[in-house]
C-alpha positions in Angstrom: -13.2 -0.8 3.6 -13.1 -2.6 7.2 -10.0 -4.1 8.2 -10.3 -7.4 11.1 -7.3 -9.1 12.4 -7.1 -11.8 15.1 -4.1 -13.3 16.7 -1.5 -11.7 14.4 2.0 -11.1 16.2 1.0 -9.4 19.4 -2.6 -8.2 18.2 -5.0 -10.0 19.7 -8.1 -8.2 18.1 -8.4 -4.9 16.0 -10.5 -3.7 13.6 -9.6 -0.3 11.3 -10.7 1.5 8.2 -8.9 2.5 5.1 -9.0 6.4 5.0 -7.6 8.6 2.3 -5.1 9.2 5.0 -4.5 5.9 7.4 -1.9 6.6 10.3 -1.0 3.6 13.4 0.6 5.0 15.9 2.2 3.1 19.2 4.8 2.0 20.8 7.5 -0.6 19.5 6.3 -4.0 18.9 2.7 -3.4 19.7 1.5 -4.7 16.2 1.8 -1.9 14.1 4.1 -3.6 11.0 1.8 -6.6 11.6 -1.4 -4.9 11.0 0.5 -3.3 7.9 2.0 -6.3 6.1 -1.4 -8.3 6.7 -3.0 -5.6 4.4 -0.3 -5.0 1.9 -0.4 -8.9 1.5 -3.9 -9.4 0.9 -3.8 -6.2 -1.8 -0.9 -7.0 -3.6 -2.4 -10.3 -4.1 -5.8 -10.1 -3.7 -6.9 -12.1 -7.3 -4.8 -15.4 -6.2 -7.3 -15.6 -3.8 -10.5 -14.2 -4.5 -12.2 -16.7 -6.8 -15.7 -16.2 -8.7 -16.4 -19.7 -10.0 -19.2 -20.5 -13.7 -20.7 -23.7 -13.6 -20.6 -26.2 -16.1 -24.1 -25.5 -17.4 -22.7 -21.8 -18.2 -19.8 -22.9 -19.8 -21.7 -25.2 -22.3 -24.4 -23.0 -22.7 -21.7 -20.3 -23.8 -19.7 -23.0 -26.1 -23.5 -24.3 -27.7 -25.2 -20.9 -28.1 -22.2 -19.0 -29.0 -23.3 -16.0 -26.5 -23.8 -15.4 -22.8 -24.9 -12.7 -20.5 -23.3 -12.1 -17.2 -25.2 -9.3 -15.2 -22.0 -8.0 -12.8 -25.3 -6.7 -10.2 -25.6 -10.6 -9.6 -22.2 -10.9 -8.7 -21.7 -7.9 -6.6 -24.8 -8.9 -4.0 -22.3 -11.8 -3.5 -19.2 -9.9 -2.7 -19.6 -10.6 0.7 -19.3 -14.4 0.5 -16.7 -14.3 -2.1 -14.5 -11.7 0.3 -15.2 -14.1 3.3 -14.2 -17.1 0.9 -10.9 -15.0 -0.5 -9.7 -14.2 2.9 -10.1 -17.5 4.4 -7.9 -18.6 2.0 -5.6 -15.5 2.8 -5.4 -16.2 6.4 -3.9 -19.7 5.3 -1.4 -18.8 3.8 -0.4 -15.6 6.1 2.6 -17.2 7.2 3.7 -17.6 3.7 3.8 -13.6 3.5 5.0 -13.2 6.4 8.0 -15.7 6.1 7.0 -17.3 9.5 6.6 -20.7 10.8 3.0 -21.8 10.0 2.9 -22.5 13.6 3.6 -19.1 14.8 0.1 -17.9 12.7 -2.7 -20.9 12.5 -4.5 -19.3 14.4 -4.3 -15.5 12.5 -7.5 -14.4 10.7 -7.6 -11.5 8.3 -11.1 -10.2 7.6 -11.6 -7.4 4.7 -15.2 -6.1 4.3 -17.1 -3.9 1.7 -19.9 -2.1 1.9 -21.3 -2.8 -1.2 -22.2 0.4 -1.9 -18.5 1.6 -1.8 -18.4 -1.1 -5.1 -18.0 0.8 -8.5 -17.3 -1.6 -11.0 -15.6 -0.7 -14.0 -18.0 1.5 -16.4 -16.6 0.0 -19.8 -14.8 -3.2 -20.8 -13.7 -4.8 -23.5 -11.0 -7.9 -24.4 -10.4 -10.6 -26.6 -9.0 -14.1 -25.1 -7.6 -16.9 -26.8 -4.2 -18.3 -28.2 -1.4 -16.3 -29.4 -2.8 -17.1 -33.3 -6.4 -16.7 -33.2 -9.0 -14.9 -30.6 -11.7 -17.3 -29.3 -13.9 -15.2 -27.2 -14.7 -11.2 -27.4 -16.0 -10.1 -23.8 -17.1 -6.5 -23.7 -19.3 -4.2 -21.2 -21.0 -1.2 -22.8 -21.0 2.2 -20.3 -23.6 2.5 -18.0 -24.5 -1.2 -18.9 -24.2 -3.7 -16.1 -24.1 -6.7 -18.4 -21.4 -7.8 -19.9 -21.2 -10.4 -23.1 -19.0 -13.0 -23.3 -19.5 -14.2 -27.5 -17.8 -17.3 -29.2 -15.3 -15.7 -32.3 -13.9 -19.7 -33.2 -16.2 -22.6 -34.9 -18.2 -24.1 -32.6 -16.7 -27.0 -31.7 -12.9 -26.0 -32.2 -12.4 -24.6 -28.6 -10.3 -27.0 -26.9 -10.1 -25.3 -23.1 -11.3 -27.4 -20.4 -14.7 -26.5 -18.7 -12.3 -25.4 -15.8 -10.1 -23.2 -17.5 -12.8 -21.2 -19.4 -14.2 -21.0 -15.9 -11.5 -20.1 -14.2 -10.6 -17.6 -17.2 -14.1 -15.8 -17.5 -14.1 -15.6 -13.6 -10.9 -13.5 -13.7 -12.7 -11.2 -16.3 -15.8 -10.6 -13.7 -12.8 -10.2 -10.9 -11.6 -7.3 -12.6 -14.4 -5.3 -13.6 -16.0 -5.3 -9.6 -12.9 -5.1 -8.2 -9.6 -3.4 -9.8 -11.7 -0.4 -8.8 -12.2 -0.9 -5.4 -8.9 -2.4 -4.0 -5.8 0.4 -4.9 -3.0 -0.9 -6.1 -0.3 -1.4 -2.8 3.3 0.0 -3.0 5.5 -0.4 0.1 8.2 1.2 1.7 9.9 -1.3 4.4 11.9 0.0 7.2 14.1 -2.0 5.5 14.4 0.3 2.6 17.6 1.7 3.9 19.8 -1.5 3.6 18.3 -2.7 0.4 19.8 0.4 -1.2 23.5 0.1 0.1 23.3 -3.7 -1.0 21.4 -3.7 -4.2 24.3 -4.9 -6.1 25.2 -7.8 -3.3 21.5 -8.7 -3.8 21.5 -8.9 -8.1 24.4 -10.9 -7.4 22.5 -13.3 -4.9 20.0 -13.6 -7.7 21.7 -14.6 -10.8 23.4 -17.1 -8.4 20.3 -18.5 -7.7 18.8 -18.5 -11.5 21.8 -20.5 -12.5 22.0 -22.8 -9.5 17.9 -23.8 -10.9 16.4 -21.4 -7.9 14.7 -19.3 -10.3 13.8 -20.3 -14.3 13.8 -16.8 -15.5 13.7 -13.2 -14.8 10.5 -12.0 -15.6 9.1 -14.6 -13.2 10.3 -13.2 -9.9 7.2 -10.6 -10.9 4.8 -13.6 -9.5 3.8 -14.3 -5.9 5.1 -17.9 -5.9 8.3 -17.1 -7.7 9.0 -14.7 -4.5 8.2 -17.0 -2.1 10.8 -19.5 -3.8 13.8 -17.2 -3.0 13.6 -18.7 0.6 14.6 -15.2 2.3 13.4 -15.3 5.5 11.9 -11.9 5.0 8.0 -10.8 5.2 6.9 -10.8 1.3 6.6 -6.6 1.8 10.3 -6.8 2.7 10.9 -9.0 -0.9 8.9 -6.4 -2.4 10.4 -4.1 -1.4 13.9 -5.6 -2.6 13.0 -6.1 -5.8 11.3 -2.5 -6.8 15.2 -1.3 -5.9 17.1 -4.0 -8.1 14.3 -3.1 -10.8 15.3 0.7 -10.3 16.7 1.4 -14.1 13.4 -0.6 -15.1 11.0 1.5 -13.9 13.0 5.1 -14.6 12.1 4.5 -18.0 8.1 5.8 -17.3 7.2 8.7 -16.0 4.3 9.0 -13.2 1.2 10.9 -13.3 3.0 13.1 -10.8 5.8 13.8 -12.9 3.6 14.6 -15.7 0.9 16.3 -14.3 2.4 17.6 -10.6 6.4 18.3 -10.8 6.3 20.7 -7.9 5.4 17.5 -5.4 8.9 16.3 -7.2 10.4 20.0 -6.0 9.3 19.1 -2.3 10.3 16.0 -2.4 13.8 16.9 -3.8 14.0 19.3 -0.6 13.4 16.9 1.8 16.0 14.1 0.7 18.0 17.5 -0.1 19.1 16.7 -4.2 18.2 13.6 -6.9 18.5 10.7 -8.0 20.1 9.5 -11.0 19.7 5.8 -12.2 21.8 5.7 -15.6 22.4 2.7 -18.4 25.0 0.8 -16.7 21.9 0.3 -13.4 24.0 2.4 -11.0 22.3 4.7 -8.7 24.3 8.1 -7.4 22.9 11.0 -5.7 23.4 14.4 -6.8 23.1 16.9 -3.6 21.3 20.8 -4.0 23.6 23.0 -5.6 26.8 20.5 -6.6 28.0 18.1 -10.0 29.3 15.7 -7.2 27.6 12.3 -7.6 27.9 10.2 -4.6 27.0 6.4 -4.4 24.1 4.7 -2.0 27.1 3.8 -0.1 28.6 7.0 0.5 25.1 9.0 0.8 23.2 9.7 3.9 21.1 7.2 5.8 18.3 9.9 5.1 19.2 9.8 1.1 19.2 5.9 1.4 15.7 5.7 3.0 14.2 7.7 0.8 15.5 6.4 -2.6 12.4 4.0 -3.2 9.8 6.6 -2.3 11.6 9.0 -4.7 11.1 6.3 -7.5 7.8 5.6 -7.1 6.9 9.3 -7.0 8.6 10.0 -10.0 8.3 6.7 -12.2 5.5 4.6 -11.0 2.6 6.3 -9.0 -0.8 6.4 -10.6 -4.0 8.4 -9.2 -6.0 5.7 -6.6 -3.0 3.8 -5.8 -1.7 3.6 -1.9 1.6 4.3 -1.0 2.0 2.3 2.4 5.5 4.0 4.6 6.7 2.2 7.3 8.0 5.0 9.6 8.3 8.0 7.3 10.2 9.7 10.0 13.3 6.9 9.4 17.0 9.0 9.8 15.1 12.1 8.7 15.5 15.8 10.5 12.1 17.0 12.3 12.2 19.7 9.9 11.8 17.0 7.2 9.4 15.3 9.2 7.5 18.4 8.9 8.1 18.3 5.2 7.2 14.9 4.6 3.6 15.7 7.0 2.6 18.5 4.2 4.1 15.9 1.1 1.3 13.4 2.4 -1.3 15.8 2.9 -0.7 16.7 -1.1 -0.7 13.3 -2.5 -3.6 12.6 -0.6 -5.2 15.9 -2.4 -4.3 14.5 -6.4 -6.2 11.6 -5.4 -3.9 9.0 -4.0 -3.7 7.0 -0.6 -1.3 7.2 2.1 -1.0 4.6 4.8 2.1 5.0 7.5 2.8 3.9 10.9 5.0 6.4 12.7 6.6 7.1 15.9 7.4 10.8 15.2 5.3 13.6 17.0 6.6 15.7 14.8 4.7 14.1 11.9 1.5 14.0 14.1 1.3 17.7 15.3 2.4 19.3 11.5 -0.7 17.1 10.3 -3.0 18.5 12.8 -1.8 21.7 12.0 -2.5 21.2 8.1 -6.3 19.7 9.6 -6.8 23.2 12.0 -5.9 25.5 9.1 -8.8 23.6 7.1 -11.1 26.6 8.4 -12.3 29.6 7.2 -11.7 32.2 9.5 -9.5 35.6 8.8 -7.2 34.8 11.6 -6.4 31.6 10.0 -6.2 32.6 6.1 -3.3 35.1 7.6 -1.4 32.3 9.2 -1.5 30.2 6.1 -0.3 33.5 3.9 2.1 34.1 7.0 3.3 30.4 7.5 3.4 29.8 3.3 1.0 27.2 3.8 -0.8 26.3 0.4 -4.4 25.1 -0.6 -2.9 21.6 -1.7 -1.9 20.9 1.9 -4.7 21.2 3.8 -6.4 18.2 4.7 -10.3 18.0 6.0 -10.6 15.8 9.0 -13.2 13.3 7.9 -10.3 11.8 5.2 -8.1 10.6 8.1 -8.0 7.5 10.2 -5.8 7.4 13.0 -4.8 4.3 15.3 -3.4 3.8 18.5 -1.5 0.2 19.1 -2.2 -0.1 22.8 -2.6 -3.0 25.1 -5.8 -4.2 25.3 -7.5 -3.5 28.6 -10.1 -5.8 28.7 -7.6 -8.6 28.3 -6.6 -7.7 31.5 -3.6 -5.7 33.2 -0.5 -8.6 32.8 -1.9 -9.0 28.8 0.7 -9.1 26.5 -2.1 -8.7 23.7 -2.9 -5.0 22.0 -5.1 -4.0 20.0 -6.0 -0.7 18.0 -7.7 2.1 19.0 -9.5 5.0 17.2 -8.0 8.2 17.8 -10.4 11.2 18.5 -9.7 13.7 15.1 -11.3 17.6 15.2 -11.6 19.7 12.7 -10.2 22.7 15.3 -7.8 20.9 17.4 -6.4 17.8 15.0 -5.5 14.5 15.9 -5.1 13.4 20.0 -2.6 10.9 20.1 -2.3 10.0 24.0 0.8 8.2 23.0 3.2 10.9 22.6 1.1 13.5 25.1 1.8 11.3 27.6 5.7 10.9 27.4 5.5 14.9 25.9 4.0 15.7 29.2 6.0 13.3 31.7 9.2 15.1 30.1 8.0 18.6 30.5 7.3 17.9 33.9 10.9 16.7 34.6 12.0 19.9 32.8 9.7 22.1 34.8 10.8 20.7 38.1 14.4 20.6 37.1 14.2 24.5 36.2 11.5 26.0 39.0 12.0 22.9 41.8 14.6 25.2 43.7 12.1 28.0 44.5 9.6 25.9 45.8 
């Protein structure tokens, strides 16, 4: 999956993949949020605005014959021009999810392409649609079948849906079944994060005010994309997101994760970075139990570190499924190196039960405890004894070829005085890890300083 952007924020042009493992590193405001957002965007909502449209004459055929055949092959050799369609209609409304003035981004573009071989539609499928009181179509796939059967269950004549709903209706089927598989399904954790869970209540508060004052008609509707944007926050929708997956905390700790369920002891490392749990009980408050003690403090009287990391606990423990992509913006946010460590090796092990992890980071720390999970990805005697030595386990090493790294950097060829960057690949090898010239740069200026500060007098 190829990522383009053009004239988003301060990114000119840049181009990246989606690894298991996607890191963009750089300096502040180089683009690095901005090339984030555009892609949570276009995932979250990527069915508003890819669109497969059935003619008439299918529709009819369909509602005279009773039966239809839709071969999903046909469909996928067009992916391209339905992606290039779909994210047209993205870039258009970018500064929708990005709360901007549409000024600020008519001239943005947001590209996502597929090879289609990386296409595996879904293997079996099978639904019903009509009204609440009677079905009016069965739609099914058989495995290893790539037709799928759309049949008439009602009277022929007694279906009353416009040719443009049915369209619109059997297009959405055909939506899912080439694509639910291919795009993971986006959870974010904003920079934000850390306010949103010391004013949770202030926010619930701001929201009932609105339902009552008209804003908002009910409150299973914030779930959709336009209900979000009619909150009026002047936040990017990731940020909104973001907000509401904390105020829907008690919600979502009635379920239980794949990773609680199948991998608790990701929940033990987890626990031992944020240093305790979380509790979300009946009445919807949220407290924080430290290691080792009964006390239960508030968001407000917890940590910055607790407060950050509050979301990504949830969605650990109550919502992640195998596929999906947890997106971080700075992991590192108000945590010890140590942690930053921790949370390096936490990646590395989601990434091996089969989930995506996307982050942009400033931390070194983060980096260099990544490489060192990619260099012990060798079989060599030397090594196995530093992973025995180091406690190191099979679940956090990572092979090379899963990450992606980026660099935000100002673009060269734009010349000198550009204000424009764009991303850059960073070298990855399976023996020495990840180069990012970005910290080895100021690492190395500072060493020098130290060096000269230390040995200058002999000299």
């Amino acid at each position: 999956m190829k990522i383009s952007i053009e004239n988003l924020g301060p990114i000119k042009q840049a181009e990246y993949t989606l690894g298991d493992l996607t890191i963009i590193c750089g300096g502040n405001n180089t683009g690095k949020t901005y090339a984030t957002y555009a892609l949570f965007g276009f995932l979250y909502d990527w069915n508003q605005f890819l669109s497969i449209h059935i003619p008439d004459e299918t529709i009819e055929q369909l509602l005279n014959d009773g039966s239809i055949d839709f071969d999903v092959q046909e469909y996928i050799e067009r992916v391209p021009e339905i992606l290039d369609y779909g994210c047209e209609r993205y870039s258009e409304s970018l500064h929708y999810f990005f709360a901007s003035p549409e000024r600020y981004l008519k001239e943005s573009v947001f590209k996502l392409s597929l090879d289609i071989s990386e296409i595996t539609p879904k293997e079996k499928y099978k639904a019903s649609l009509g009204s609440a009181r009677n079905d009016l179509f069965s739609i099914s796939k058989s495995r290893d079948s790539s037709i799928v059967n759309m049949s008439l269950l009602a009277e022929k004549g007694k279906v009353r849906y416009p040719n443009d709903v049915l369209s619109q209706m059997i297009g959405n089927i055909l939506k899912e079944i080439i694509f639910s598989r291919v795009f993971p399904k986006p959870f974010i954790s904003s920079a934000e994060r850390t306010g949103a869970a010391v004013f949770k209540d202030e926010l619930n508060f701001l929201q009932n005010e609105s339902s009552k004052s008209g804003t908002i008609s009910s409150e299973n509707e914030i779930d959709s994309f336009v209900d979000l944007l009619k909150l009026k926050a002047n936040y990017a929708l990731p940020v909104k997101v973001n907000l509401e997956f904390i105020k829907r905390l008690k919600e979502f700790s009635k379920y239980d994760s794949f990773i609680t369920k199948q991998h608790p002891d990701i929940l033990d490392d987890f626990a031992v970075i944020a240093g305790g749990d979380y509790e979300v009980t009946e009445n919807d408050e949220i407290f924080f139990i430290p290691e080792g003690s009964r006390i239960k403090l508030t968001m407000k009287e917890s940590s910055s570190a607790v407060r950050s990391l509050l979301d990504i606990g949830a969605y650990l423990r109550h919502v992640a499924a195998p596929g999906a992509l947890l997106m971080i913006d700075e992991p590192e946010l108000n945590l010890h190196p140590e942690n930053q460590r921790r949370m390096a090796r936490l990646f590395a092990k989601l990434v091996n039960i089969g989930m995506k992890v996307f982050i942009t980071t400033h931390s070194d720390y983060i980096i260099k405890e990544l490489n060192t999970l990619i260099m012990l990805k060798q079989d060599k005697p030397h090594i196995r004894d530093i992973i025995e030595q180091e406690g190191y386990g099979a679940d956090e090493l990572l092979s090379y070829d899963r990450i992606r790294v980026y660099i935000a950097e100002k673009d060269d060829e734009a010349g000198q005085q550009s204000l424009y960057y764009t991303l850059f690949p960073a070298d990855i090898d399976p023996e020495l890890g990840i180069e990012v010239r970005t910290f080895d740069k100021v690492i190395g200026e500072m060493n020098q300083i130290q060096e000269e500060i230390v040995w200058g007098e002999e000299e």
